[in-house]
VEXMAR-970044 format. One record per residue: residue in one letter; x, y, z of N, C-alpha, C in turn. Coordinates in steps of 0.001 Angstrom, whole numbers, plus 500000, padded with zeros to 6 digits. Layout:
N
aXYZXYZXYZ/...
! end
This chain:
157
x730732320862730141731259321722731176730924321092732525/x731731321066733342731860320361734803730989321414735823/x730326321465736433729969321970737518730241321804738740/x730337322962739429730737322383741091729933322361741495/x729026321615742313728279321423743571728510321696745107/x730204321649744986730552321896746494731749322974746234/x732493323433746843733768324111746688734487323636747600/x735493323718747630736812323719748382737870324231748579/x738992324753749163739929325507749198740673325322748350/x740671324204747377741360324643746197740637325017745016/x739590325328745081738450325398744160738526326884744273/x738508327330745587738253328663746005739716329385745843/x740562329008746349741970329801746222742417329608744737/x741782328462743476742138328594742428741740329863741392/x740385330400741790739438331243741693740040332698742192/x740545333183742941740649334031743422742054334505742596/x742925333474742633744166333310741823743859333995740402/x742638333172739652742109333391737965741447335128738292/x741029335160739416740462336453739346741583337747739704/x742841337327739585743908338327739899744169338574741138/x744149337864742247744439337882743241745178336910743830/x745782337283745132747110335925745656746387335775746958/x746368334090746990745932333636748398746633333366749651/x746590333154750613747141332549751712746423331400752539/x746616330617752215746012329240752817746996328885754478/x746106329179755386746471327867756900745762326970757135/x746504325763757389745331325156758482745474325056759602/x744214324585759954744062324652761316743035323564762198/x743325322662762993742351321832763002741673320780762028/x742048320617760768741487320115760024740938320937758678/x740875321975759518740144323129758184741263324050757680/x740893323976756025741960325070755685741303326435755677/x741439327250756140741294328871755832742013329686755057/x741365330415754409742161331276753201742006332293753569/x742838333475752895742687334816753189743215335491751752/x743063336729751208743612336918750261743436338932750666/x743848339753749449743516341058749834743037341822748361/x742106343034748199741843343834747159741940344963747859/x741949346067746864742718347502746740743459347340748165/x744114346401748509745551346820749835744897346214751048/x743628345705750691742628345314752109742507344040752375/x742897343015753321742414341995753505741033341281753398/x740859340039753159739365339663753086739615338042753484/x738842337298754378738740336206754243737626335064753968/x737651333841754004736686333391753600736078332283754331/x734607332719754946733931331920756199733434330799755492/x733470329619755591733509328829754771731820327866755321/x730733327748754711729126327980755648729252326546755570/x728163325486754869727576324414755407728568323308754548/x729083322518755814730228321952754929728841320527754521/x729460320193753198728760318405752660729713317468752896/x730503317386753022731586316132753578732810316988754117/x734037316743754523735110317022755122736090318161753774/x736667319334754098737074320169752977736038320069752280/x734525320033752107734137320437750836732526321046751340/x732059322574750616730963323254750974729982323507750484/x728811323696750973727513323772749788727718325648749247/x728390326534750180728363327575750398729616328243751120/x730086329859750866730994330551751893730519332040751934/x731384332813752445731368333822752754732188334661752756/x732227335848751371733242336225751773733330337457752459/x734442337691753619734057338825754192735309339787754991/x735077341119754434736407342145755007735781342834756344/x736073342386757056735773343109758686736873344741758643/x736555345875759021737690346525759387737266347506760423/x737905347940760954737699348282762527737214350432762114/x736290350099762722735920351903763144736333352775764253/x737079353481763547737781354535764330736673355184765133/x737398355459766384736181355922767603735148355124767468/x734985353537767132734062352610767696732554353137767041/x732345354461766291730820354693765983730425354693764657/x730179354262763584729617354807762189728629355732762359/x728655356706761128727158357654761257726277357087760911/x725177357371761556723591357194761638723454356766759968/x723009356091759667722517356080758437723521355216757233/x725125355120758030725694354614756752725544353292756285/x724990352496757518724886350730756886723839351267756062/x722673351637756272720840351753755552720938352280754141/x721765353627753739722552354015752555723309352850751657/x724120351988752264724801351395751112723953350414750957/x722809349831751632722011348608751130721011349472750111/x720954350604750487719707350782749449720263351003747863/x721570351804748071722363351817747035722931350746745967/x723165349565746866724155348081746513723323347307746388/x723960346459745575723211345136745913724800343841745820/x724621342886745898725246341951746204726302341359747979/x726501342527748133727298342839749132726908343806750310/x726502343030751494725851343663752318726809344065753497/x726341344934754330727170345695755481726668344920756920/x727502345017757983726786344479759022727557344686760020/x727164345972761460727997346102762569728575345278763622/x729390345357763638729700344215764656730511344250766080/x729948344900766971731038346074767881731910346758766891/x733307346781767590733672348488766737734721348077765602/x733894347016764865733977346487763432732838346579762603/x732786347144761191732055347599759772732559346035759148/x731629345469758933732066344141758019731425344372756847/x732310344227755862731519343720754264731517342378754252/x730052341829753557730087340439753116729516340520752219/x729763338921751343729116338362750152728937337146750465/x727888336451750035727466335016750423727649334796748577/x728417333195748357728533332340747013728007331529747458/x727025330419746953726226329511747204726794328472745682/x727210327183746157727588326509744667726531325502745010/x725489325078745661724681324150746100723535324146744680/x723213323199743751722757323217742858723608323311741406/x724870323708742024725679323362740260726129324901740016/x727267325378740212727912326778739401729320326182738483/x729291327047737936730629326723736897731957327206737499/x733192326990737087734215327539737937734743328781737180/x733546329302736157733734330974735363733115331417736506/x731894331427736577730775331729737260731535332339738862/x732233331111739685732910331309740780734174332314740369/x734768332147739353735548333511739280734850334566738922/x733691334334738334732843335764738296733015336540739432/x732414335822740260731658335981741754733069336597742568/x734035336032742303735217336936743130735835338008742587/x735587338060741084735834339501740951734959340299741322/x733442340097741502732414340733742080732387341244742809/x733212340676743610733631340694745606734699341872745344/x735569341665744543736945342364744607735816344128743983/x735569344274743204734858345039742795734150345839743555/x733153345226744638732500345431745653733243346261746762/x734613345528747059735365345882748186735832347454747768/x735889347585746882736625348618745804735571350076745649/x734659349953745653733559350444745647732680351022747286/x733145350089747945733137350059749630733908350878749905/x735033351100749889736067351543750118735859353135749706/x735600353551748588735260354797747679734099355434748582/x732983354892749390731890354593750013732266355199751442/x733073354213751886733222355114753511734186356314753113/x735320356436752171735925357680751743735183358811751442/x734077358529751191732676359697750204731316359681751147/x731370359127752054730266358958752412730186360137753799/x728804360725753841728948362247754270727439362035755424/x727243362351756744726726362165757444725608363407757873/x724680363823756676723797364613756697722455364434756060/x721251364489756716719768364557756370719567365124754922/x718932364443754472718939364404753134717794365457753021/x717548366491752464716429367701752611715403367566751713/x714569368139751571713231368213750324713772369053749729/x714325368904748174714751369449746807713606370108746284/x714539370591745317713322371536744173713621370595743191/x712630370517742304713120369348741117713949369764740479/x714858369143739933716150369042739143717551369471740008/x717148369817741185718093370552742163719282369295742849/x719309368284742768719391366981742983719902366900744301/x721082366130745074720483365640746483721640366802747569/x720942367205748558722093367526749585723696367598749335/x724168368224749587726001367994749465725925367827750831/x727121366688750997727529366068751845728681367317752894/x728298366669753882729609367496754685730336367173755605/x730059365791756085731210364723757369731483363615756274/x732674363482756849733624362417755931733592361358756866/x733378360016756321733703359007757218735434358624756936/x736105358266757862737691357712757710737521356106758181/x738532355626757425738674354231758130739703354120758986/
! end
């Protein structure tokens, strides 16, 4: 079995393809950039420490989408990290970004890298369900078995 050490935009848009998804490749400058979308949402891919010209030790993949009235509630990045794992949140003015960092530096397989983007697609999917469900109230001291607060502000995207 072949391992990748580096990726590349056809490594990466082949991947995304095997993982049920359609890409869009530009270039630009020299660099190709991809973009692709899950459940209806765009996502693209920051492409981190290049090892020679088109080819990376690492990327990023990541869905930026813009917050209505510019504010998230108190608490919703701190909630989905404690909840999630793989896929972290991060404000960015009056953009909510999801990311995932793939690292092929040391040898991944090109299952492995389609793992990793259905992971992402999965993630986004789950994100999504997340700001739809996600409810902007102090979580109270329960009685045991009573289990947690009901929610009562809806976040919208």
């Amino acid at each position: 079995m072949s391992m990748l050490t580096t990726l590349s935009p056809n490594d990466v848009a082949d991947a995304i393809k095997a993982a049920g998804g359609a890409v869009n490749a530009i270039e630009q400058g020299g660099i190709t950039y991809l973009t692709s979308a899950s459940h209806g949402i765009s996502f693209q891919i920051l492409w981190g420490n290049a090892i020679e010209p088109g080819r990376y030790a690492d990327l990023t993949l990541s869905c930026p989408l813009r917050v209505q009235g510019g504010t998230l509630p108190e608490g919703l990045i701190a909630d989905w990290h404690r909840s999630r794992r793989f896929a972290r949140l991060a404000q960015h003015g009056d953009f909510v970004v999801l990311e995932m960092d793939v690292i092929a530096a040391g040898g991944i397989s090109t299952e492995h890298l389609i793992t990793q983007i259905r992971l992402w697609m999965q993630m986004m999917g789950e994100f999504f369900v997340y700001l739809r469900n996600y409810r902007d109230e102090p979580v109270t001291q329960a009685a045991p078995d009573a289990g947690v607060a009901q929610p009562t502000e809806a976040v919208t995207q």
